[in-house]
C-alpha positions in Angstrom: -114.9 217.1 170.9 -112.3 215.4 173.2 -111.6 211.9 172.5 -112.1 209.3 174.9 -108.2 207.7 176.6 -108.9 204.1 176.0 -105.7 203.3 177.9 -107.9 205.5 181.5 -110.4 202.7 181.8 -111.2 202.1 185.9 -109.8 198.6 186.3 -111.8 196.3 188.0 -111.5 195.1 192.0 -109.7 192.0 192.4 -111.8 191.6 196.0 -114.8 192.4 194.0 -114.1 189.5 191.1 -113.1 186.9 193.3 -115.7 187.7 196.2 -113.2 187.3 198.8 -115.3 189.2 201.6 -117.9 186.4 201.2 -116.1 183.8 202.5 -114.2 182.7 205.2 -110.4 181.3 203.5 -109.5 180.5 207.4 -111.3 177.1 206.7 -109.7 174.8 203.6 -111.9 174.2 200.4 -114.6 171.7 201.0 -114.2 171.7 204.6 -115.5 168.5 206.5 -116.2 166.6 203.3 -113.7 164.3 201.5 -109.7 165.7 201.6 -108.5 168.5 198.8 -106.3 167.1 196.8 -103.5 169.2 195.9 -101.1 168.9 193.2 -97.0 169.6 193.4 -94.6 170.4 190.6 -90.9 171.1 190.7 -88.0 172.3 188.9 -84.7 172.7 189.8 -83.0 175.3 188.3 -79.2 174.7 189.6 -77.8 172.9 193.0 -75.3 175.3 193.9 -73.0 172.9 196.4 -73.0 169.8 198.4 -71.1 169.5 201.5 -69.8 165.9 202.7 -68.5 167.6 206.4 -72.1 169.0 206.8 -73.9 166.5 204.7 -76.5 168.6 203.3 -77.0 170.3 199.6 -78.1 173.5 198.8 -80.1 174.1 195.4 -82.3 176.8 194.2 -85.7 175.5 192.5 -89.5 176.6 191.4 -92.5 175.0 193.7 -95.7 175.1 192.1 -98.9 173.9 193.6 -102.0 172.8 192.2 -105.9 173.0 193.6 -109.2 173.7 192.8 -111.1 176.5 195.1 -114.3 177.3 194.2 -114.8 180.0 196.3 -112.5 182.2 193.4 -114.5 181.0 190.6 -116.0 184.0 188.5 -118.3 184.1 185.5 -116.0 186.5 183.3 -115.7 184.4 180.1 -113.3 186.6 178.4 -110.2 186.3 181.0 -109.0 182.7 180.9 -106.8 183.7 184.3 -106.2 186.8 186.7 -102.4 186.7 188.0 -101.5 188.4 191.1 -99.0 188.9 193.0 -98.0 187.8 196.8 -100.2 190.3 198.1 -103.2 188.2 197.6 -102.2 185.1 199.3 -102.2 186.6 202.7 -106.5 187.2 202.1 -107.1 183.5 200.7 -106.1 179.5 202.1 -103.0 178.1 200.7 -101.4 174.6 201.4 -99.2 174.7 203.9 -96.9 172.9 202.2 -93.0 172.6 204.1 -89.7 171.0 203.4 -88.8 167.8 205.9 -85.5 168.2 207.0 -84.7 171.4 205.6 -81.8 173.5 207.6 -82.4 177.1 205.7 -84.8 178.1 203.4 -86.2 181.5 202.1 -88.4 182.8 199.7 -86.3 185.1 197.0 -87.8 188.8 197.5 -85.3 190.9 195.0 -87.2 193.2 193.9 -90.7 192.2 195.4 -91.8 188.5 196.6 -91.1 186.1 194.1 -94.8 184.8 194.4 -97.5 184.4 191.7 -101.1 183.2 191.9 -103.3 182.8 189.0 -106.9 181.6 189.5 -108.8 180.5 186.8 -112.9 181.0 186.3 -114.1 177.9 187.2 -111.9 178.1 191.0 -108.4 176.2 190.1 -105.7 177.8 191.3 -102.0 177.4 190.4 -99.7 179.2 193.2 -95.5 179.3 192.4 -92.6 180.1 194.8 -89.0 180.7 193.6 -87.3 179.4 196.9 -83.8 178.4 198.1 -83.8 175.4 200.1 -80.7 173.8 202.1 -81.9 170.6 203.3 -80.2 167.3 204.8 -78.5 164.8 202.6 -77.8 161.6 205.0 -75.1 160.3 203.3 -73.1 156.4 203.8 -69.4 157.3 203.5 -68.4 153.2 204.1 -67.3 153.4 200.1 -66.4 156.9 200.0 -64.8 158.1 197.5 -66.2 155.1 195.4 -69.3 155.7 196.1 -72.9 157.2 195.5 -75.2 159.2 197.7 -79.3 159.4 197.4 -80.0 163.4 198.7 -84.3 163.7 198.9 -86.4 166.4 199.4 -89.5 165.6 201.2 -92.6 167.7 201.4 -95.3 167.5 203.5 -98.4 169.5 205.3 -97.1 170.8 208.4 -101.0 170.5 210.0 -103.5 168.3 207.7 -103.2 164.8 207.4 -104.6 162.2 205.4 -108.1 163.1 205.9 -107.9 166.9 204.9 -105.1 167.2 202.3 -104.0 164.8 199.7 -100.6 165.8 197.9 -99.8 164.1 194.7 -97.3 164.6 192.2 -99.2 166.8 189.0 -97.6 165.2 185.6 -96.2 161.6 187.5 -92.9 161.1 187.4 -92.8 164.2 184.8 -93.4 166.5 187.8 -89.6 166.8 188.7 -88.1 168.7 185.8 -84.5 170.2 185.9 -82.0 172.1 183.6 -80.1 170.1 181.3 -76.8 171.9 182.4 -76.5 171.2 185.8 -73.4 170.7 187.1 -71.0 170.5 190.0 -67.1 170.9 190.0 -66.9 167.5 192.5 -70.1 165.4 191.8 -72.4 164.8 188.9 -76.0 164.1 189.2 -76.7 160.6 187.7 -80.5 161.2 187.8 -83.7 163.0 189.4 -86.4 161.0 190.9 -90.1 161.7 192.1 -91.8 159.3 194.4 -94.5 159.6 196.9 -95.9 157.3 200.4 -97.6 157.8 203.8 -95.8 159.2 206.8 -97.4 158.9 210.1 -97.2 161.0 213.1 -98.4 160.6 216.8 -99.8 163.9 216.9 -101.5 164.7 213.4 -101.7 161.1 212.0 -100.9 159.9 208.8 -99.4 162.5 206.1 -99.2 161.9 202.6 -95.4 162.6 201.7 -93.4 163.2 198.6 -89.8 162.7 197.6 -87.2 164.1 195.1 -84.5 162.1 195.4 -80.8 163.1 193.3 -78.6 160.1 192.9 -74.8 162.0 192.9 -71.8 160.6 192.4 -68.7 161.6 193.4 -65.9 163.1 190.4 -63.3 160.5 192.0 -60.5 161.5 189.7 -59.7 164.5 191.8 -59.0 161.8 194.9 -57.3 159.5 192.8 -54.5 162.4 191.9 -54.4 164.0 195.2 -55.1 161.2 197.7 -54.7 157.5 195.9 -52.0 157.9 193.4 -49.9 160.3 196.4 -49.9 157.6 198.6 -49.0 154.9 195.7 -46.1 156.9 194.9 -44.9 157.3 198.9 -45.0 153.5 198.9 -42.9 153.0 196.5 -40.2 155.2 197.5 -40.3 153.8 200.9 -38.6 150.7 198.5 -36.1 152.5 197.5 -34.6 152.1 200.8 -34.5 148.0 200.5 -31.7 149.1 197.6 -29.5 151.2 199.8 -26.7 149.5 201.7 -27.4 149.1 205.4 -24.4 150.5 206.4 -25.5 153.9 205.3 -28.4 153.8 208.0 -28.5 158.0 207.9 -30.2 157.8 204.2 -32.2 154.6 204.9 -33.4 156.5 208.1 -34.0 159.4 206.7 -36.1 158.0 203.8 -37.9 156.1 205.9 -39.3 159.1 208.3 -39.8 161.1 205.1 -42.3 159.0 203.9 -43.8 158.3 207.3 -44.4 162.1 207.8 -45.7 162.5 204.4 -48.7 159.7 204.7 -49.7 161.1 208.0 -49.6 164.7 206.2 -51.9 162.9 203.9 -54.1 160.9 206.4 -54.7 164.0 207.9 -55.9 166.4 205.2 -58.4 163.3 204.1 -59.5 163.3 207.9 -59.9 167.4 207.6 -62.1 167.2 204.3 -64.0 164.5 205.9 -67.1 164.3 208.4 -66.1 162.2 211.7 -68.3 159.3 211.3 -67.7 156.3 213.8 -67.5 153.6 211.0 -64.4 153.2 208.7 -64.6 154.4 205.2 -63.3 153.0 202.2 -60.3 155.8 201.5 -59.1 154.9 205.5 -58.4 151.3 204.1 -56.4 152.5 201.7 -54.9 155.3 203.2 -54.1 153.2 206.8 -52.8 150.1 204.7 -50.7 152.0 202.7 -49.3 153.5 205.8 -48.7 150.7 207.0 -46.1 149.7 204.0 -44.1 152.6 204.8 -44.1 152.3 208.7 -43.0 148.7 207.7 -40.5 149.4 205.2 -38.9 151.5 208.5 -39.1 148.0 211.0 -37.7 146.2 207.8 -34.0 148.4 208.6 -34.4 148.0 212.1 -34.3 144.3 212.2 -31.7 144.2 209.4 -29.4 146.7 211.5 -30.0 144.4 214.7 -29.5 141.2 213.0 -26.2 142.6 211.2 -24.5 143.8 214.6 -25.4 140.2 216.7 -23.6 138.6 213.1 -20.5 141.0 213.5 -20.5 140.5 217.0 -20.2 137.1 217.0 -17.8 136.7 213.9 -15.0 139.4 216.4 -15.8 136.6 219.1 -14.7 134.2 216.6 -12.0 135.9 215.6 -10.7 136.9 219.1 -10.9 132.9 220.3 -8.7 132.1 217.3 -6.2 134.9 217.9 -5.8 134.9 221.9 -6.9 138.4 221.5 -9.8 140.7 222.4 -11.4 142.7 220.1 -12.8 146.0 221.4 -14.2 149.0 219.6 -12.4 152.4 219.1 -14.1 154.3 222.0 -12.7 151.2 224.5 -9.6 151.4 223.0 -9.2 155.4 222.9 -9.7 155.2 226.8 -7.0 152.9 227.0 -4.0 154.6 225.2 -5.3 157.8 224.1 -4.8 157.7 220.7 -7.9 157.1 217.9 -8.2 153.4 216.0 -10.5 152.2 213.0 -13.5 150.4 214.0 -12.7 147.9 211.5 -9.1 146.8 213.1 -9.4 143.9 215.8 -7.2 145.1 218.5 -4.9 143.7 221.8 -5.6 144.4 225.1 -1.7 144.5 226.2 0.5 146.1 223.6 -1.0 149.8 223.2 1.6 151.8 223.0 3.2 150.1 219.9 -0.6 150.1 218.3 -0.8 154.0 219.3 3.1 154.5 217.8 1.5 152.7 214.4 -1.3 154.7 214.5 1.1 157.8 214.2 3.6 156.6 211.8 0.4 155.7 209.7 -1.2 159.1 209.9 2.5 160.5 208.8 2.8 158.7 205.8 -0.9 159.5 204.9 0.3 163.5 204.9 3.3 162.7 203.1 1.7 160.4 199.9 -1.3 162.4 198.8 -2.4 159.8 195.9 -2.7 156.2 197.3 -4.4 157.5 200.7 -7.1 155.3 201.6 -10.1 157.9 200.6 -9.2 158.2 197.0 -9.1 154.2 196.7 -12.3 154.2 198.0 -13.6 156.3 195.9 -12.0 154.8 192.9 -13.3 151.4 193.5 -17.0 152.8 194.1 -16.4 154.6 190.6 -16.4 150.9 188.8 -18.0 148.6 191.6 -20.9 150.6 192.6 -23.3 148.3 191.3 -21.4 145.1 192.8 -21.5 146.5 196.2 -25.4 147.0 196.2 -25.7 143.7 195.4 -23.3 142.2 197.5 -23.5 143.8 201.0 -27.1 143.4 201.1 -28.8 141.2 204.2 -30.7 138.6 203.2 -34.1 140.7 204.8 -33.4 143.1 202.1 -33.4 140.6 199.7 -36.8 139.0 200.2 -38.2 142.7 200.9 -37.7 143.6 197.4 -40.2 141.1 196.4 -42.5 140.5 199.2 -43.4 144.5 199.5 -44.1 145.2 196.2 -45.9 141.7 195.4 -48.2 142.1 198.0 -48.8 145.9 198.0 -50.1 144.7 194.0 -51.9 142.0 195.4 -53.7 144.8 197.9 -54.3 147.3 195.1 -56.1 144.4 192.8 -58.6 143.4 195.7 -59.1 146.8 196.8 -60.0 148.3 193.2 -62.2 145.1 193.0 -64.1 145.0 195.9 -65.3 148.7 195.9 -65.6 149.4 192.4 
Protein backbone atom coordinates (compact mmCIF):
# COMPACT_ATOMS: atom_id res chain seq x y z
CA UNK A 1 0.00 0.00 0.00
CA UNK A 2 1.35 3.61 -0.42
CA UNK A 3 1.62 5.59 2.57
CA UNK A 4 0.01 8.72 2.91
CA UNK A 5 2.82 12.28 2.68
CA UNK A 6 1.68 14.00 5.74
CA UNK A 7 3.95 16.82 4.88
CA UNK A 8 1.24 17.08 0.97
CA UNK A 9 -1.67 18.31 2.94
CA UNK A 10 -3.76 21.14 0.72
CA UNK A 11 -3.25 24.21 2.90
CA UNK A 12 -5.98 26.21 3.65
CA UNK A 13 -7.08 29.75 1.78
CA UNK A 14 -6.08 32.70 3.68
CA UNK A 15 -9.18 34.68 1.68
CA UNK A 16 -11.35 31.77 2.59
CA UNK A 17 -10.38 31.93 6.75
CA UNK A 18 -10.59 35.50 7.04
CA UNK A 19 -13.70 36.04 4.66
CA UNK A 20 -12.17 38.87 3.06
CA UNK A 21 -14.61 38.84 -0.04
CA UNK A 22 -17.38 39.50 2.41
CA UNK A 23 -16.57 42.67 3.35
CA UNK A 24 -15.84 45.95 2.21
CA UNK A 25 -11.98 46.92 4.14
CA UNK A 26 -12.46 50.48 2.02
CA UNK A 27 -14.54 51.58 5.13
CA UNK A 28 -12.59 51.50 8.84
CA UNK A 29 -13.82 48.99 11.58
CA UNK A 30 -16.97 50.06 13.17
CA UNK A 31 -17.69 52.64 10.71
CA UNK A 32 -20.09 55.62 11.87
CA UNK A 33 -20.08 54.40 15.46
CA UNK A 34 -17.70 55.48 18.19
CA UNK A 35 -13.72 56.00 16.85
CA UNK A 36 -11.30 52.77 16.58
CA UNK A 37 -8.90 53.03 18.84
CA UNK A 38 -5.59 52.00 17.70
CA UNK A 39 -2.61 51.22 19.63
CA UNK A 40 1.30 52.29 18.65
CA UNK A 41 4.50 50.69 19.85
CA UNK A 42 8.11 51.62 18.99
CA UNK A 43 11.57 50.50 19.13
CA UNK A 44 14.46 52.02 18.02
CA UNK A 45 17.04 49.96 17.01
CA UNK A 46 20.07 52.42 16.35
CA UNK A 47 20.07 56.45 15.31
CA UNK A 48 22.55 56.30 12.75
CA UNK A 49 23.60 60.35 12.68
CA UNK A 50 22.43 63.70 13.60
CA UNK A 51 23.18 66.67 11.64
CA UNK A 52 23.42 70.23 13.38
CA UNK A 53 23.89 72.10 9.57
CA UNK A 54 20.66 70.27 8.45
CA UNK A 55 19.09 69.85 11.84
CA UNK A 56 17.49 66.68 11.45
CA UNK A 57 18.39 62.83 12.65
CA UNK A 58 18.21 59.82 10.93
CA UNK A 59 17.43 56.47 12.91
CA UNK A 60 16.23 53.14 11.93
CA UNK A 61 13.29 51.69 14.21
CA UNK A 62 10.20 48.93 14.38
CA UNK A 63 6.46 50.50 14.22
CA UNK A 64 3.95 48.32 15.40
CA UNK A 65 0.25 48.93 15.48
CA UNK A 66 -2.41 47.68 17.46
CA UNK A 67 -6.48 47.21 16.63
CA UNK A 68 -9.17 45.07 16.82
CA UNK A 69 -11.09 44.14 13.40
CA UNK A 70 -13.73 41.92 13.57
CA UNK A 71 -14.29 41.42 10.16
CA UNK A 72 -10.87 38.80 10.35
CA UNK A 73 -12.15 37.02 13.36
CA UNK A 74 -12.35 33.13 12.57
CA UNK A 75 -13.69 30.24 14.70
CA UNK A 76 -10.39 27.92 14.30
CA UNK A 77 -9.52 27.28 18.01
CA UNK A 78 -6.46 25.48 17.30
CA UNK A 79 -4.28 28.55 15.58
CA UNK A 80 -3.80 31.22 18.20
CA UNK A 81 -2.60 33.61 15.10
CA UNK A 82 -2.20 33.46 11.15
CA UNK A 83 0.99 35.63 10.10
CA UNK A 84 1.31 36.96 6.68
CA UNK A 85 3.13 38.82 4.88
CA UNK A 86 2.73 42.44 3.03
CA UNK A 87 0.77 40.94 0.46
CA UNK A 88 -2.27 40.90 2.61
CA UNK A 89 -2.43 44.42 3.67
CA UNK A 90 -3.14 45.72 0.20
CA UNK A 91 -6.90 43.55 0.48
CA UNK A 92 -7.67 44.78 4.14
CA UNK A 93 -7.95 48.66 6.12
CA UNK A 94 -4.80 49.63 7.89
CA UNK A 95 -4.17 52.95 9.86
CA UNK A 96 -2.86 55.29 7.98
CA UNK A 97 -0.52 56.16 10.26
CA UNK A 98 2.51 58.97 9.06
CA UNK A 99 5.53 60.65 10.45
CA UNK A 100 5.00 64.73 11.01
CA UNK A 101 7.88 66.32 9.80
CA UNK A 102 9.65 63.61 8.30
CA UNK A 103 12.16 64.57 5.23
CA UNK A 104 12.76 60.73 3.87
CA UNK A 105 11.39 57.73 4.87
CA UNK A 106 11.12 54.17 3.34
CA UNK A 107 9.96 50.91 4.12
CA UNK A 108 13.18 48.28 4.17
CA UNK A 109 12.28 45.72 1.16
CA UNK A 110 15.80 43.52 1.13
CA UNK A 111 14.71 40.62 0.33
CA UNK A 112 10.84 41.03 0.27
CA UNK A 113 8.77 43.92 2.25
CA UNK A 114 9.71 44.04 5.63
CA UNK A 115 5.92 43.81 6.65
CA UNK A 116 4.15 41.33 8.97
CA UNK A 117 0.45 41.06 9.96
CA UNK A 118 -0.80 38.57 12.30
CA UNK A 119 -4.57 38.47 13.11
CA UNK A 120 -5.76 36.73 15.89
CA UNK A 121 -9.37 34.67 16.05
CA UNK A 122 -11.33 36.85 17.81
CA UNK A 123 -10.37 40.03 15.06
CA UNK A 124 -7.12 41.85 16.77
CA UNK A 125 -4.64 42.54 14.63
CA UNK A 126 -1.00 43.46 15.26
CA UNK A 127 0.68 44.99 11.92
CA UNK A 128 4.81 45.80 12.11
CA UNK A 129 6.93 47.92 9.69
CA UNK A 130 10.85 47.96 9.82
CA UNK A 131 11.19 51.56 8.48
CA UNK A 132 13.96 54.30 8.18
CA UNK A 133 12.85 57.60 9.00
CA UNK A 134 14.87 61.03 8.71
CA UNK A 135 12.76 63.51 10.29
CA UNK A 136 13.29 67.28 11.61
CA UNK A 137 15.07 67.96 14.75
CA UNK A 138 14.48 71.94 15.53
CA UNK A 139 17.27 72.55 17.46
CA UNK A 140 18.22 76.10 19.79
CA UNK A 141 21.99 76.59 19.09
CA UNK A 142 21.96 80.03 21.69
CA UNK A 143 24.25 77.50 24.15
CA UNK A 144 25.74 75.44 21.59
CA UNK A 145 28.22 73.58 22.25
CA UNK A 146 26.91 73.56 26.01
CA UNK A 147 23.91 72.54 25.28
CA UNK A 148 21.05 70.01 24.84
CA UNK A 149 18.60 69.45 22.02
CA UNK A 150 14.91 67.67 22.29
CA UNK A 151 14.53 65.71 18.59
CA UNK A 152 10.54 64.25 18.49
CA UNK A 153 8.94 62.11 16.27
CA UNK A 154 5.28 62.73 15.83
CA UNK A 155 2.78 60.43 14.41
CA UNK A 156 -0.40 61.11 13.34
CA UNK A 157 -3.48 59.97 10.80
CA UNK A 158 -2.94 61.67 7.70
CA UNK A 159 -7.13 61.56 7.07
CA UNK A 160 -9.20 60.62 10.36
CA UNK A 161 -9.49 62.81 13.21
CA UNK A 162 -10.72 62.66 16.51
CA UNK A 163 -13.94 61.23 15.68
CA UNK A 164 -12.78 58.13 13.57
CA UNK A 165 -9.35 57.13 15.00
CA UNK A 166 -8.02 57.31 18.37
CA UNK A 167 -4.09 56.64 18.68
CA UNK A 168 -2.68 55.86 22.04
CA UNK A 169 0.44 54.62 23.19
CA UNK A 170 -0.01 50.41 23.84
CA UNK A 171 2.17 49.68 27.22
CA UNK A 172 2.36 53.79 28.43
CA UNK A 173 5.40 55.14 28.71
CA UNK A 174 6.75 51.41 28.18
CA UNK A 175 5.80 51.72 24.51
CA UNK A 176 9.15 53.46 23.48
CA UNK A 177 11.73 50.77 23.82
CA UNK A 178 15.34 51.11 22.51
CA UNK A 179 18.71 49.13 22.44
CA UNK A 180 20.80 49.48 25.34
CA UNK A 181 23.96 50.23 23.14
CA UNK A 182 23.10 53.13 21.30
CA UNK A 183 25.49 55.36 20.54
CA UNK A 184 26.83 58.26 18.61
CA UNK A 185 30.60 59.36 18.03
CA UNK A 186 29.39 63.30 18.82
CA UNK A 187 26.27 63.11 21.13
CA UNK A 188 24.84 60.76 23.63
CA UNK A 189 21.21 60.16 24.16
CA UNK A 190 20.37 61.21 27.81
CA UNK A 191 16.86 59.54 27.57
CA UNK A 192 13.77 58.41 25.32
CA UNK A 193 10.44 59.79 26.03
CA UNK A 194 6.66 58.92 24.90
CA UNK A 195 4.03 61.45 25.23
CA UNK A 196 0.76 62.05 23.49
CA UNK A 197 -1.93 65.42 22.95
CA UNK A 198 -4.52 66.88 20.39
CA UNK A 199 -3.38 68.51 17.21
CA UNK A 200 -5.93 70.44 15.34
CA UNK A 201 -6.24 71.17 11.80
CA UNK A 202 -8.55 73.54 9.58
CA UNK A 203 -9.23 71.00 7.17
CA UNK A 204 -9.67 67.52 9.14
CA UNK A 205 -10.11 68.86 12.71
CA UNK A 206 -8.68 67.70 15.72
CA UNK A 207 -5.98 64.71 15.48
CA UNK A 208 -4.82 62.78 18.31
CA UNK A 209 -0.93 63.00 18.13
CA UNK A 210 1.98 61.24 19.65
CA UNK A 211 5.53 62.06 20.44
CA UNK A 212 8.97 60.41 20.96
CA UNK A 213 11.03 62.84 22.05
CA UNK A 214 15.33 62.03 22.46
CA UNK A 215 16.98 64.41 24.85
CA UNK A 216 20.83 64.46 23.11
CA UNK A 217 23.60 66.07 24.35
CA UNK A 218 26.43 67.16 22.72
CA UNK A 219 30.18 65.06 23.47
CA UNK A 220 31.62 68.74 24.12
CA UNK A 221 35.19 67.46 24.75
CA UNK A 222 35.81 67.25 21.07
CA UNK A 223 35.12 71.36 20.94
CA UNK A 224 36.88 72.00 23.92
CA UNK A 225 40.26 70.47 22.20
CA UNK A 226 39.71 71.74 18.82
CA UNK A 227 37.82 74.97 19.30
CA UNK A 228 38.06 76.28 23.12
CA UNK A 229 41.38 75.25 24.39
CA UNK A 230 42.87 76.49 20.44
CA UNK A 231 41.72 79.74 20.96
CA UNK A 232 42.96 79.77 24.84
CA UNK A 233 46.31 78.93 23.66
CA UNK A 234 46.24 81.82 20.66
CA UNK A 235 45.49 84.21 23.40
CA UNK A 236 48.10 83.69 25.31
CA UNK A 237 50.69 83.77 22.83
CA UNK A 238 49.41 87.03 21.55
CA UNK A 239 51.11 87.96 25.37
CA UNK A 240 54.03 86.94 24.57
CA UNK A 241 54.44 89.97 22.48
CA UNK A 242 53.89 92.50 25.78
CA UNK A 243 57.59 90.70 26.70
CA UNK A 244 59.32 91.62 23.49
CA UNK A 245 61.07 95.02 23.32
CA UNK A 246 59.30 97.57 21.17
CA UNK A 247 62.09 98.31 19.24
CA UNK A 248 61.99 95.00 17.57
CA UNK A 249 58.48 95.89 16.04
CA UNK A 250 59.19 93.05 12.99
CA UNK A 251 58.66 90.09 15.74
CA UNK A 252 55.93 91.90 17.74
CA UNK A 253 54.22 92.48 14.29
CA UNK A 254 54.66 89.44 13.10
CA UNK A 255 53.22 87.63 16.21
CA UNK A 256 50.56 89.66 16.33
CA UNK A 257 49.10 88.86 12.64
CA UNK A 258 49.95 85.27 13.31
CA UNK A 259 47.61 84.98 15.83
CA UNK A 260 45.05 87.21 14.20
CA UNK A 261 45.06 84.90 11.10
CA UNK A 262 44.88 81.79 13.16
CA UNK A 263 41.47 82.84 15.27
CA UNK A 264 39.88 83.87 12.07
CA UNK A 265 41.08 80.30 10.56
CA UNK A 266 39.27 79.13 13.65
CA UNK A 267 36.18 81.38 13.53
CA UNK A 268 35.73 80.19 10.22
CA UNK A 269 35.80 76.36 10.43
CA UNK A 270 33.19 76.78 13.57
CA UNK A 271 31.03 79.06 11.12
CA UNK A 272 31.55 76.03 8.33
CA UNK A 273 30.39 73.12 10.89
CA UNK A 274 27.63 75.31 11.89
CA UNK A 275 23.96 76.13 10.50
CA UNK A 276 23.58 80.02 9.79
CA UNK A 277 21.08 80.89 12.35
CA UNK A 278 20.33 84.73 12.81
CA UNK A 279 20.84 84.66 16.66
CA UNK A 280 24.35 84.47 18.32
CA UNK A 281 25.47 81.22 19.84
CA UNK A 282 27.30 80.58 22.78
CA UNK A 283 30.85 79.27 20.98
CA UNK A 284 30.62 83.03 18.90
CA UNK A 285 31.03 84.65 22.38
CA UNK A 286 33.79 82.86 23.02
CA UNK A 287 35.29 82.57 19.88
CA UNK A 288 34.59 86.66 18.93
CA UNK A 289 35.83 87.67 22.56
CA UNK A 290 38.74 85.85 22.31
CA UNK A 291 39.45 87.44 19.09
CA UNK A 292 39.11 90.31 20.31
CA UNK A 293 42.24 89.83 22.86
CA UNK A 294 44.45 89.09 20.03
CA UNK A 295 43.28 91.94 17.70
CA UNK A 296 43.90 94.01 20.96
CA UNK A 297 47.09 92.72 21.91
CA UNK A 298 48.08 94.12 18.05
CA UNK A 299 46.51 97.99 18.96
CA UNK A 300 48.38 97.50 22.38
CA UNK A 301 51.99 97.86 19.93
CA UNK A 302 50.59 100.31 17.91
CA UNK A 303 49.87 102.91 20.54
CA UNK A 304 53.18 101.94 22.38
CA UNK A 305 55.15 102.50 18.97
CA UNK A 306 53.23 106.00 18.49
CA UNK A 307 53.64 107.10 21.97
CA UNK A 308 57.52 106.11 21.93
CA UNK A 309 58.31 108.17 18.64
CA UNK A 310 56.18 111.59 19.96
CA UNK A 311 58.66 110.90 23.47
CA UNK A 312 61.85 110.57 21.21
CA UNK A 313 60.72 113.31 19.18
CA UNK A 314 60.39 115.60 21.74
CA UNK A 315 63.51 114.66 23.94
CA UNK A 316 65.84 115.51 20.06
CA UNK A 317 63.85 118.91 20.32
CA UNK A 318 65.13 119.12 23.78
CA UNK A 319 68.28 118.23 22.97
CA UNK A 320 68.68 120.46 19.84
CA UNK A 321 67.40 123.80 21.93
CA UNK A 322 70.19 123.01 24.42
CA UNK A 323 72.85 122.40 21.81
CA UNK A 324 72.10 125.27 19.11
CA UNK A 325 71.79 122.41 16.88
CA UNK A 326 69.21 120.48 14.75
CA UNK A 327 68.80 117.04 14.93
CA UNK A 328 67.75 115.35 11.69
CA UNK A 329 67.48 111.72 10.84
CA UNK A 330 69.91 109.72 8.56
CA UNK A 331 67.83 109.90 5.32
CA UNK A 332 67.91 114.10 5.81
CA UNK A 333 71.23 114.05 6.46
CA UNK A 334 72.39 111.51 3.56
CA UNK A 335 70.75 114.09 1.10
CA UNK A 336 72.77 116.66 2.48
CA UNK A 337 76.40 115.34 2.26
CA UNK A 338 76.17 112.04 0.76
CA UNK A 339 77.57 109.92 3.06
CA UNK A 340 75.34 107.42 5.62
CA UNK A 341 75.00 108.43 9.67
CA UNK A 342 73.53 106.42 12.69
CA UNK A 343 70.03 107.23 13.55
CA UNK A 344 71.06 107.45 16.94
CA UNK A 345 73.76 110.46 16.41
CA UNK A 346 72.17 114.10 16.77
CA UNK A 347 73.69 115.84 13.99
CA UNK A 348 74.55 119.75 12.63
CA UNK A 349 73.07 121.33 9.88
CA UNK A 350 76.44 123.36 8.87
CA UNK A 351 79.56 121.30 9.32
CA UNK A 352 78.91 118.10 6.98
CA UNK A 353 81.79 117.60 5.45
CA UNK A 354 83.89 117.13 8.70
CA UNK A 355 80.82 114.74 9.95
CA UNK A 356 81.06 112.78 6.47
CA UNK A 357 85.31 112.78 6.88
CA UNK A 358 84.46 111.14 10.56
CA UNK A 359 82.10 108.88 9.21
CA UNK A 360 85.08 107.49 6.96
CA UNK A 361 87.91 107.56 9.34
CA UNK A 362 85.33 105.60 11.58
CA UNK A 363 84.39 103.01 9.08
CA UNK A 364 88.47 102.53 8.54
CA UNK A 365 89.30 101.76 11.87
CA UNK A 366 86.25 99.44 12.10
CA UNK A 367 88.09 97.24 9.14
CA UNK A 368 91.27 97.58 10.69
CA UNK A 369 90.25 96.30 14.62
CA UNK A 370 88.14 93.26 14.12
CA UNK A 371 87.52 92.60 18.04
CA UNK A 372 86.17 95.85 19.78
CA UNK A 373 83.75 96.66 16.64
CA UNK A 374 80.56 97.78 17.85
CA UNK A 375 78.50 94.42 16.75
CA UNK A 376 80.47 92.04 18.95
CA UNK A 377 79.96 94.52 22.14
CA UNK A 378 76.57 94.35 21.42
CA UNK A 379 76.38 91.07 21.41
CA UNK A 380 78.47 90.54 24.40
CA UNK A 381 76.40 92.68 26.58
CA UNK A 382 73.06 90.96 25.41
CA UNK A 383 74.96 87.63 26.42
CA UNK A 384 74.77 88.78 30.33
CA UNK A 385 72.08 91.62 30.22
CA UNK A 386 69.43 90.02 28.27
CA UNK A 387 67.14 89.84 31.02
CA UNK A 388 67.89 93.67 32.20
CA UNK A 389 67.03 94.99 28.92
CA UNK A 390 63.46 93.32 28.80
CA UNK A 391 62.75 94.81 31.77
CA UNK A 392 64.14 97.99 31.33
CA UNK A 393 63.21 99.30 27.79
CA UNK A 394 59.80 98.43 28.26
CA UNK A 395 56.86 101.31 27.89
CA UNK A 396 54.86 101.77 30.58
CA UNK A 397 51.63 100.31 28.21
CA UNK A 398 53.50 97.09 28.22
CA UNK A 399 53.70 97.15 31.64
CA UNK A 400 50.12 97.37 32.70
CA UNK A 401 49.28 94.93 29.62
CA UNK A 402 50.93 92.19 31.26
CA UNK A 403 48.43 92.23 33.91
CA UNK A 404 45.29 93.75 32.60
CA UNK A 405 45.13 91.07 29.53
CA UNK A 406 45.53 88.14 31.32
CA UNK A 407 43.50 89.28 34.56
CA UNK A 408 40.65 89.91 32.64
CA UNK A 409 40.77 87.24 29.91
CA UNK A 410 40.55 84.89 33.50
CA UNK A 411 37.87 86.99 34.73
CA UNK A 412 35.99 86.28 31.09
CA UNK A 413 36.77 82.52 31.19
CA UNK A 414 35.22 82.26 34.93
CA UNK A 415 31.80 83.95 33.93
CA UNK A 416 31.64 82.34 30.71
CA UNK A 417 32.11 78.59 32.07
CA UNK A 418 29.48 79.86 34.72
CA UNK A 419 26.86 81.20 32.99
CA UNK A 420 26.39 78.42 30.32
CA UNK A 421 27.33 75.47 32.22
Amino acid sequence: LRKLDSTKVRPLKSEQLLHIQDHDFALRPGFGGSPIPVGIDVQVESIDSISEVDMFFFFFLYLRHYWKDERLSFRIFFFFFMTFDGRLIKKIWVPDVFFVHSKRSFIHDTTVENIMLRVYPDGNVLFSLRITVSAMCFMDFSRFPLDTQNCSLELESYAYNEDDLMLYWKHGNKSLSTDEHISLSQFFIEEFSASSGLAFYSSTGIVSLHHKKDRIRIHIFFFLLFFFFLAMLMVMLSWVSFWIDFFFFFARVSLGITTVLTMSTIMTGVSASMPQVSYIKAVDVYLWTSFLFVFLSVIEYAAVNYLTTIEERKQLKKRGKASGMYSIDAVQAMAFDGCFHDTDVDMDLTPFSDSCEEHETRARAASVSNVDTPRLKRKRSLKGNVGRIILQNNHVIDTYSRIIFPSVYIMFNFFYWGLYI
